[in-house]
ChimeraX commands (.cxc) that place a marker at each C-alpha (Angstrom):
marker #1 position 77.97,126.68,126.81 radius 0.5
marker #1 position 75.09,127.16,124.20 radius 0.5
marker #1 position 74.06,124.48,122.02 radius 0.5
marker #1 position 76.14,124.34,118.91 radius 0.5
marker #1 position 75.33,125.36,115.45 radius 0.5
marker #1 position 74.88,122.75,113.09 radius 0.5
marker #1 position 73.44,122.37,109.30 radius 0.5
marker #1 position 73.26,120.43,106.55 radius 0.5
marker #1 position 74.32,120.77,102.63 radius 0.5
marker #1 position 72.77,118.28,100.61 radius 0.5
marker #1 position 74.57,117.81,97.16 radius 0.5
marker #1 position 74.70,115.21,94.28 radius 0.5
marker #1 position 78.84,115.40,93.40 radius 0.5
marker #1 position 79.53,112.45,95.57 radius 0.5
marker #1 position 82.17,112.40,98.35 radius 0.5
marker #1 position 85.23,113.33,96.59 radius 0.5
marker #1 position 84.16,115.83,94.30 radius 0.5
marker #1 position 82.36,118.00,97.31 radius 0.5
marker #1 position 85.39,117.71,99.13 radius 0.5
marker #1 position 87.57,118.99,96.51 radius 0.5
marker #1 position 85.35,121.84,96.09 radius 0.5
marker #1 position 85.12,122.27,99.38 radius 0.5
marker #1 position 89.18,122.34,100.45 radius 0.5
marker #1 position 89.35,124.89,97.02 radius 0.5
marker #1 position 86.93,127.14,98.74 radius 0.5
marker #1 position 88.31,127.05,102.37 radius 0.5
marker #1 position 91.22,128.85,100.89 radius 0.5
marker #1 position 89.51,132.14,99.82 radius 0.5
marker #1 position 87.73,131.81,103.00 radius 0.5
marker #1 position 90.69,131.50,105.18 radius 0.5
marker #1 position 91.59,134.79,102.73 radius 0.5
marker #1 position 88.96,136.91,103.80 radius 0.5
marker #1 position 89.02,135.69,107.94 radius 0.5
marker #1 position 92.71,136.79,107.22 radius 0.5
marker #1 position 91.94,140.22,108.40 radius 0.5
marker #1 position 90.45,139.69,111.55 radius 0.5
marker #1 position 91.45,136.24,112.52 radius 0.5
marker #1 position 94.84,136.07,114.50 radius 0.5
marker #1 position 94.85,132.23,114.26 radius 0.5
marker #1 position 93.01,130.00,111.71 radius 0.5
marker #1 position 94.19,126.23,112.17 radius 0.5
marker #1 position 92.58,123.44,110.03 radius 0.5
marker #1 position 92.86,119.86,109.20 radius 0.5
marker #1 position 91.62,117.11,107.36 radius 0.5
marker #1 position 91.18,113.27,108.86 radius 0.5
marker #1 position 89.59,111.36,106.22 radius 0.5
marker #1 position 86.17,112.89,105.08 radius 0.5
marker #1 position 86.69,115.61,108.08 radius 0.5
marker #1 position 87.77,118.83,108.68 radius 0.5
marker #1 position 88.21,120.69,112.35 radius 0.5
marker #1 position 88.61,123.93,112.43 radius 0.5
marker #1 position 90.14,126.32,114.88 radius 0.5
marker #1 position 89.60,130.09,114.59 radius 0.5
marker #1 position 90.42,132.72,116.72 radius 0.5
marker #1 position 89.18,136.22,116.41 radius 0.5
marker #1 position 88.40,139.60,118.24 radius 0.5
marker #1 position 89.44,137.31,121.10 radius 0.5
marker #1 position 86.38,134.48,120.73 radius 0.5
marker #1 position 87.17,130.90,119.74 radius 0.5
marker #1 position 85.47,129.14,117.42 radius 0.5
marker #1 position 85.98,125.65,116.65 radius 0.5
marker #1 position 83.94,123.32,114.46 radius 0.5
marker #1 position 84.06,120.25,112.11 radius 0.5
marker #1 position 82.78,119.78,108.22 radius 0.5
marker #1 position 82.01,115.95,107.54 radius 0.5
marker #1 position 81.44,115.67,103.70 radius 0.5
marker #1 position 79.26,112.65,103.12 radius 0.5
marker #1 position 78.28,111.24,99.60 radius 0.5
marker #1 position 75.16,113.21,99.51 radius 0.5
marker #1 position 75.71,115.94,101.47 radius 0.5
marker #1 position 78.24,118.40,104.21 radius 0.5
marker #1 position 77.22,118.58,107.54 radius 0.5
marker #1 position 78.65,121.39,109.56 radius 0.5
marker #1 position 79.20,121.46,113.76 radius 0.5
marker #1 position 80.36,124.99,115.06 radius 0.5
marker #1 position 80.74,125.45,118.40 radius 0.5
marker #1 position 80.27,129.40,118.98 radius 0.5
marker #1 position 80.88,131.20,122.45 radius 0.5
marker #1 position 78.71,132.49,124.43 radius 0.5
marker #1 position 78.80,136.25,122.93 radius 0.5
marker #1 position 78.42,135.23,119.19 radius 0.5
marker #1 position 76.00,132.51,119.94 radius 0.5
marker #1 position 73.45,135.63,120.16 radius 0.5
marker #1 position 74.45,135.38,116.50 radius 0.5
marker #1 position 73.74,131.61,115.67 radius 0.5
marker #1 position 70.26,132.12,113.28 radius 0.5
marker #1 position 72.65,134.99,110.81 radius 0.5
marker #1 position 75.94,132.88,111.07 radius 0.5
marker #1 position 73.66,129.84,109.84 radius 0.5
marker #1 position 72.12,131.04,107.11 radius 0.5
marker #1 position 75.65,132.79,106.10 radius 0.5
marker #1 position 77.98,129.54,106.19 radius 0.5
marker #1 position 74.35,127.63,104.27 radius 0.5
marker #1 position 74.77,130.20,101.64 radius 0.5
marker #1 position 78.53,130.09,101.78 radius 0.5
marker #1 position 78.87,126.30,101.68 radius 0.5
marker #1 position 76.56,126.27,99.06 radius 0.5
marker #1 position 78.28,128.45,96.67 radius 0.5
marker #1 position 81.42,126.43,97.33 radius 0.5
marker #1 position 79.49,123.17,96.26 radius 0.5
marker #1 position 78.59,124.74,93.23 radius 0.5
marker #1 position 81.20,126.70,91.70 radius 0.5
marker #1 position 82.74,124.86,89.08 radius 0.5
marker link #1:1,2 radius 0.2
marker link #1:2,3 radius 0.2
marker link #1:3,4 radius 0.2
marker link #1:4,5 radius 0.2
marker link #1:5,6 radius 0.2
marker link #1:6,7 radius 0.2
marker link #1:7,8 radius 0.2
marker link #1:8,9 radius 0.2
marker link #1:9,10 radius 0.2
marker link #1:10,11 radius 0.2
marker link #1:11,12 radius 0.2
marker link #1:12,13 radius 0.2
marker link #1:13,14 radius 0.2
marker link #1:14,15 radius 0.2
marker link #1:15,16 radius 0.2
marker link #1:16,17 radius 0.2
marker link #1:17,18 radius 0.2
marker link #1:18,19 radius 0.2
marker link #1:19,20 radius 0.2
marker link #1:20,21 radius 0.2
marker link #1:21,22 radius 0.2
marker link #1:22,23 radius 0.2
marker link #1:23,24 radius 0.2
marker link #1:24,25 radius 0.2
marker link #1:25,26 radius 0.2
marker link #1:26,27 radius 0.2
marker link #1:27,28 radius 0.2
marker link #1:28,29 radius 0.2
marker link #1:29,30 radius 0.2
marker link #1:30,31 radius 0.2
marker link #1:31,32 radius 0.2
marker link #1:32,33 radius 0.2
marker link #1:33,34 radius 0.2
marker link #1:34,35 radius 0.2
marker link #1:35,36 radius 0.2
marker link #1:36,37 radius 0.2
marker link #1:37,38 radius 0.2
marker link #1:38,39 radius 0.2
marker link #1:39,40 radius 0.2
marker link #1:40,41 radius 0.2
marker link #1:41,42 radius 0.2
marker link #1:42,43 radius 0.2
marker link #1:43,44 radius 0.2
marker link #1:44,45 radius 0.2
marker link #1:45,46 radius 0.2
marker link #1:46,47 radius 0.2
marker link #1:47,48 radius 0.2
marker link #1:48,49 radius 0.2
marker link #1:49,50 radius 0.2
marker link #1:50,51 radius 0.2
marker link #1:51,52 radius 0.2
marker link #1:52,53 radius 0.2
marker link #1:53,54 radius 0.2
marker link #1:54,55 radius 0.2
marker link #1:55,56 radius 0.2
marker link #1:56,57 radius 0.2
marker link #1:57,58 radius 0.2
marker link #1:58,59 radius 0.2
marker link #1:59,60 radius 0.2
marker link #1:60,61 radius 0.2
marker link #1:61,62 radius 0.2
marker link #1:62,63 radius 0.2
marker link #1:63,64 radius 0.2
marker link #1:64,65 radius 0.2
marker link #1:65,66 radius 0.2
marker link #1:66,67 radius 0.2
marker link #1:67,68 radius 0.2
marker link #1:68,69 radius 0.2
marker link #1:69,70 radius 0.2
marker link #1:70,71 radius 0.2
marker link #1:71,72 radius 0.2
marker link #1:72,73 radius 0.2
marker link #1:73,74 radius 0.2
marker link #1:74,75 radius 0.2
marker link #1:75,76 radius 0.2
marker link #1:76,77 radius 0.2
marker link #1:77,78 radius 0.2
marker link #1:78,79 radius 0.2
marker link #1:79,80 radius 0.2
marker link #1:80,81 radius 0.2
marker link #1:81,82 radius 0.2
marker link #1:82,83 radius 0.2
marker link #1:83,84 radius 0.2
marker link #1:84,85 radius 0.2
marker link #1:85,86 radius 0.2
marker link #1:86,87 radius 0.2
marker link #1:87,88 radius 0.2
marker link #1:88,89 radius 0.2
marker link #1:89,90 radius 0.2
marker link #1:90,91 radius 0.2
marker link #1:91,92 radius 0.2
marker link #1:92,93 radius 0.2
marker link #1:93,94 radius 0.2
marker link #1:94,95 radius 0.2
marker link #1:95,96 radius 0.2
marker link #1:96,97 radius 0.2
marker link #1:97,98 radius 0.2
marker link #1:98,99 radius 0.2
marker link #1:99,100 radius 0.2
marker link #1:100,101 radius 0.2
marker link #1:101,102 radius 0.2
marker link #1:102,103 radius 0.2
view
């Protein structure tokens, strides 16, 4: 099983702020997966989210933990799209990102 992919967000909108951003954000995300995904299961436990997605018959499952200060991010990719860890982490930086920001 290859190492999972993990990164960071830093942020300065404190724990429940980020959070709200983030939950508003997984929902045009879960949008676009729409198309290709024929299961996307999520939850929230506190400050957590895991995340279940299956697609073009891989499994991905993950968690987001959404600190005061920052959102760090655990994916655990299989084997065939862990060739794709370095693009998927600079994709879900610049995604999570966005989702911090946006208003």
């Amino acid at each position: 099983m290859p190492k999972p992919l993990t990164l960071s967000i830093p942020h300065s909108l404190g724990r429940a702020e980020a959070k709200r951003r983030l939950a508003d954000g997984l929902g045009d995300a879960r949008a676009r997966l729409g198309a290709v995904a024929t299961s996307i299961d999520d939850h929230w436990e506190g400050d957590r989210l895991a995340f279940r997605v299956v697609a073009l018959a891989q499994t991905v499952t993950g968690r987001i933990d959404v600190a005061d200060d920052r959102v760090d991010v655990e994916v655990e990719l299989p084997w065939a799209l862990g060739m794709l860890a370095d693009k998927l982490k600079t994709k879900l930086t610049r995604q999570g990102t966005l989702m911090l920001e946006k208003k």
